[in-house]
C-alpha positions in Angstrom: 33.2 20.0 7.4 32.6 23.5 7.0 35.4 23.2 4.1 33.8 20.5 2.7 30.3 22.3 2.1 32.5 25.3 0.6 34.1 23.7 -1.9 30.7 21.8 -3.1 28.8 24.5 -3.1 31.6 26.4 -5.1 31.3 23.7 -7.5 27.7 23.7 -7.7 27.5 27.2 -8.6 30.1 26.6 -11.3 28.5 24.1 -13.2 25.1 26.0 -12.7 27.1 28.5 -14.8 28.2 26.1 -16.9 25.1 24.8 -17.5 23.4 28.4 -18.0 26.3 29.2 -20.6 25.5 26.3 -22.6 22.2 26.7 -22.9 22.0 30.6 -24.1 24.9 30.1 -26.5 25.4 33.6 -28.3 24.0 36.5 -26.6 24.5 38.8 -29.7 21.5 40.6 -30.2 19.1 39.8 -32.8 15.5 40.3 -33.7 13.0 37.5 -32.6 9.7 37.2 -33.3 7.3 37.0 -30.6 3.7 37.3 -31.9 2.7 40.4 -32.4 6.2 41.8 -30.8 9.3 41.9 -31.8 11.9 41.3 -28.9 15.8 41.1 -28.8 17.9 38.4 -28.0 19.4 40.4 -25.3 16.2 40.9 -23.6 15.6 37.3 -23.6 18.9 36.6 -22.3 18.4 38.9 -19.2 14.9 37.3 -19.0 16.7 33.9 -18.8 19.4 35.5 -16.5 16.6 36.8 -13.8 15.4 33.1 -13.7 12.6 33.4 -15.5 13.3 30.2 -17.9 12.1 30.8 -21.8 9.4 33.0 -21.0 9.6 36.6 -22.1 8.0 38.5 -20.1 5.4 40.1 -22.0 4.1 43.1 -19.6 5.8 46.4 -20.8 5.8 45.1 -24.5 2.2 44.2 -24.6 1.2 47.6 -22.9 3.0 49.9 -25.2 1.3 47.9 -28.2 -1.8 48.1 -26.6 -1.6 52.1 -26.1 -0.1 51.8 -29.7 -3.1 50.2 -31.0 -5.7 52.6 -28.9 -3.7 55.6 -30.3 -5.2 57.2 -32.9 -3.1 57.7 -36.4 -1.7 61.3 -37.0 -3.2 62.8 -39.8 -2.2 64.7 -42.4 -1.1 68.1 -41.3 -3.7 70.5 -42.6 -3.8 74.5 -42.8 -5.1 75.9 -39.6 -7.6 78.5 -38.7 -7.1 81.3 -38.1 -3.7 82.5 -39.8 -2.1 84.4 -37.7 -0.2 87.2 -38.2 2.5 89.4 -36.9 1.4 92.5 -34.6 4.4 94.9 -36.4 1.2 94.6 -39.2 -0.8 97.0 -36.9 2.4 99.3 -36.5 1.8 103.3 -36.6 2.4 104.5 -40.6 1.4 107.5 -42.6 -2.4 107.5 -41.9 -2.7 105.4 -38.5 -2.7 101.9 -38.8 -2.2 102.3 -42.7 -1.0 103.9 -45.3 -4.4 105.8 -46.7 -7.9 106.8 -45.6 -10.8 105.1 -46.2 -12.1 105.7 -49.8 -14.3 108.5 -50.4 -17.6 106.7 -52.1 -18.0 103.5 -49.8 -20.5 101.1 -50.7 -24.4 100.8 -49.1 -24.2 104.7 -47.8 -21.6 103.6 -44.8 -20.4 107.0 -43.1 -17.2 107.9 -44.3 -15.9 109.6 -41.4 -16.6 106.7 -38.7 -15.1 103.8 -41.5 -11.6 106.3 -41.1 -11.8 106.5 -37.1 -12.4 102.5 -37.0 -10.3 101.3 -39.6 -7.4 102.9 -39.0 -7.5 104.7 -35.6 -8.5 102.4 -33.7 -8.1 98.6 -32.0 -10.6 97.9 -29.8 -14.2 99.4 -30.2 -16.6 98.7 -33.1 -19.4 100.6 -35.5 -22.6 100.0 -33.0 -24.3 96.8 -33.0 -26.9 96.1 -35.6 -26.0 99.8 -37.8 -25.3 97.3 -40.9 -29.0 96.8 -40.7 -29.6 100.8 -41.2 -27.3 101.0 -44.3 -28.3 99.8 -48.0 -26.6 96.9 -47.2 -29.0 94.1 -47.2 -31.2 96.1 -49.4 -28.4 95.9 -52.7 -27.4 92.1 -51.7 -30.4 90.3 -50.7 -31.4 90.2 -54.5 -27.2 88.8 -55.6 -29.2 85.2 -56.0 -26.7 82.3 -55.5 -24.0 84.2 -55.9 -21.6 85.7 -53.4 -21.0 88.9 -52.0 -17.4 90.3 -51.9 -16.6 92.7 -49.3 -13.3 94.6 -50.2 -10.8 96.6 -48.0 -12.4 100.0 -47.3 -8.7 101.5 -47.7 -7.2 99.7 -50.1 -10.2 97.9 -52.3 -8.7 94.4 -52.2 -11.2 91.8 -51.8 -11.7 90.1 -47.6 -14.5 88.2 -47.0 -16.5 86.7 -49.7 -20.3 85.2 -48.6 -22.2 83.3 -48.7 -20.1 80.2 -49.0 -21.2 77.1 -47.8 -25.1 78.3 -47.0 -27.6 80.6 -48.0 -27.7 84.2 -48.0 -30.4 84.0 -45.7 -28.4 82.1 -43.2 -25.5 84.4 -43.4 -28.0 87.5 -42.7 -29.5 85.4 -40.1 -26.3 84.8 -38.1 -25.3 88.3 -39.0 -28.2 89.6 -37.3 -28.0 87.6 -34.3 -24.4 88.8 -33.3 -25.2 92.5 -34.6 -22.1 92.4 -37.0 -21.7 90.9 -40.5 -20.4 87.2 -39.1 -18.2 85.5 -41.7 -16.3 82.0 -41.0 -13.3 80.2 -42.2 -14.3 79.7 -45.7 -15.3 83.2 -46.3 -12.3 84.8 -45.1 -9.5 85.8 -48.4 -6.6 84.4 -46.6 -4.3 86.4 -49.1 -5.0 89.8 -47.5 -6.6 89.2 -44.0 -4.7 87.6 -41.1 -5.5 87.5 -36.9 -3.4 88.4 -33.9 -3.2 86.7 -31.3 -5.5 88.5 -29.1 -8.3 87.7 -31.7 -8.4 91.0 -34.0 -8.7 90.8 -37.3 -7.0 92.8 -39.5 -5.8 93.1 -43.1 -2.5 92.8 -43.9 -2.3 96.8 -45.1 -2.6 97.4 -41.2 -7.2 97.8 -41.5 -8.8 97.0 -38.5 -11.6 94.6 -39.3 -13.1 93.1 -35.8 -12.3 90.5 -33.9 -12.9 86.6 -34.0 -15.3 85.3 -31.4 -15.7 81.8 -31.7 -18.9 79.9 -31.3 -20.3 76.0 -30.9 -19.9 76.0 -35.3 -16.0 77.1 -35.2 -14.3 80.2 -35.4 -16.5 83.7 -36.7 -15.1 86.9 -37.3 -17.1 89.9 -36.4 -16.3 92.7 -38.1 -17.3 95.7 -39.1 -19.3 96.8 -41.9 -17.5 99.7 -42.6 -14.3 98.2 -42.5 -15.1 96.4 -45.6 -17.8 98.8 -47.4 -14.4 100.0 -50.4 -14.8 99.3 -54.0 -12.8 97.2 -55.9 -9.5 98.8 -57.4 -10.4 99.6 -61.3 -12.9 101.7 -62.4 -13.7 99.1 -65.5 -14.7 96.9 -62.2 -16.5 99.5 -60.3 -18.8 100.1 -63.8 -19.4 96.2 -64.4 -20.5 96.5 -60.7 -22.8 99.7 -60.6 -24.6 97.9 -63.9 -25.5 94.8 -61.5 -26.6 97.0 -58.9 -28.6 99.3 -61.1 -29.8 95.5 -63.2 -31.0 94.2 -59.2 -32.6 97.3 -57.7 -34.7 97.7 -60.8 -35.5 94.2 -60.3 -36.4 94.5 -57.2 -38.4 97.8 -57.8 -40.5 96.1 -59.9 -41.1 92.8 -58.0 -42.4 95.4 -54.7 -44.8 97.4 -57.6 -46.3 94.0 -58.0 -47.2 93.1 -54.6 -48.1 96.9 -53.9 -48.7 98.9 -56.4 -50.0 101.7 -54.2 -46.9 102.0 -52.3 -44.0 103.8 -54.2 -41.0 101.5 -54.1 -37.7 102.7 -52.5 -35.0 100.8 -54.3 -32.4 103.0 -56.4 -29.5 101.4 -57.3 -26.0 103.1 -56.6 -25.6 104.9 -59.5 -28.8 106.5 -59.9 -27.6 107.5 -56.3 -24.6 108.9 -57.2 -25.9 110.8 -60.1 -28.0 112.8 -57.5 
């Protein structure tokens, strides 16, 4: 008896296999559509294998759509702010952290002396907070109109930061005068010649220490020093075309506080008047 039940079970089995062989045919895998999903042969095969009939079993391919479909698309790569740059840049050379002293007639009266200490001996500490509001600074580039200020490498006279961009000059004082430093952001910044390390200082790439980046809610905003980027343009034909605008908006100005007070003597002198002295 116990034979007997044996061999028909055997036999059941077999043509269960039979059966199961027939009705999958080929199991060489190919691509099936399935909706939204494509699915393989194979998987419907070991599907059909585990019992589960003709129906796919939709769970792990219906999640990793779904979690394709809530991810967002890449974008484009774009260039990244700040650009940083290699700390061999601030590496000891012939004068400090560069190659030369700070030029010898820097712009808007800034002391020579403490532009040399900070731009090239030094890493960490900055010009005092607010002591761009005691040079000429604001008083030579509140009158520039719409158009931008740029502020050049005291060493070296290659061109940093150029602002406003982007806003007003008021709102660039503003800011400016808020943090106690001239504030620049991403926009402002001459990528050619400025780079940051990874600790946040900002330098230029002739090894000038500039001041640091201190983000805020608006992105990042480098701090730097006035002095730091107080040089004149390389090119005396340059520095001439600029001492004519300075001399063309102080007298400007002169004459625009003569108006509203003509009692009070007015203070503006343009650079080279200045220098003549």
């Amino acid at each position: 008896h116990k034979q007997t039940n044996k061999q028909t079970t055997k036999d059941t089995n077999k043509q269960n296999a039979q059966r199961f062989k027939a009705k999958m045919g080929n199991t060489q895998t190919t691509e099936i559509p399935h909706g939204n999903i494509i699915i393989h042969n194979s998987e419907r095969n070991s599907n059909n294998a585990a019992g589960v009939g003709d129906v796919v079993s939709e769970q792990p391919a219906v999640a990793a759509a779904a979690a394709a479909a809530t991810t967002k698309p890449k974008k484009a790569a774009t260039k990244k702010y700040p650009i940083l740059g290699n700390p061999s840049i601030m590496a000891k050379k012939k004068h400090g952290t560069s190659h030369t002293p700070v030029q010898k007639n820097l712009r808007w009266k800034c002391d020579q002396k403490v532009a040399d200490r900070i731009c090239n001996f030094n890493r960490h500490f900055a010009e005092p907070s607010g002591s761009f509001l005691r040079t000429n600074f604001v008083k030579e580039t509140r009158g520039s109109g719409k158009a931008p200020v740029t502020f050049y490498d005291s060493n070296t006279g290659k061109p940093l930061f150029i602002a406003p961009v982007g806003r007003t000059y008021d709102e660039f004082l503003l800011e400016s005068k808020h943090h106690g430093w001239p504030s620049f952001r991403d926009n402002e910044v001459v990528w050619d010649n400025v780079r940051c390390l990874r600790n946040g200082e900002a330098v230029s790439l002739d090894g000038t220490h500039l001041g640091h980046n201190l983000p805020d809610k608006k992105g990042n905003r480098y701090c730097i020093n006035l002095v730091s980027v107080a040089g004149r343009p390389v090119g005396g034909l340059v520095d001439e075309q600029q001492e004519k605008k300075d001399t063309k908006k102080a007298a400007t100005t002169t004459k625009a506080a003569e108006k509203k007070d003509p009692k009070k003597p007015a203070l503006a002198k343009s650079k080279s008047q200045k220098a003549k002295k």
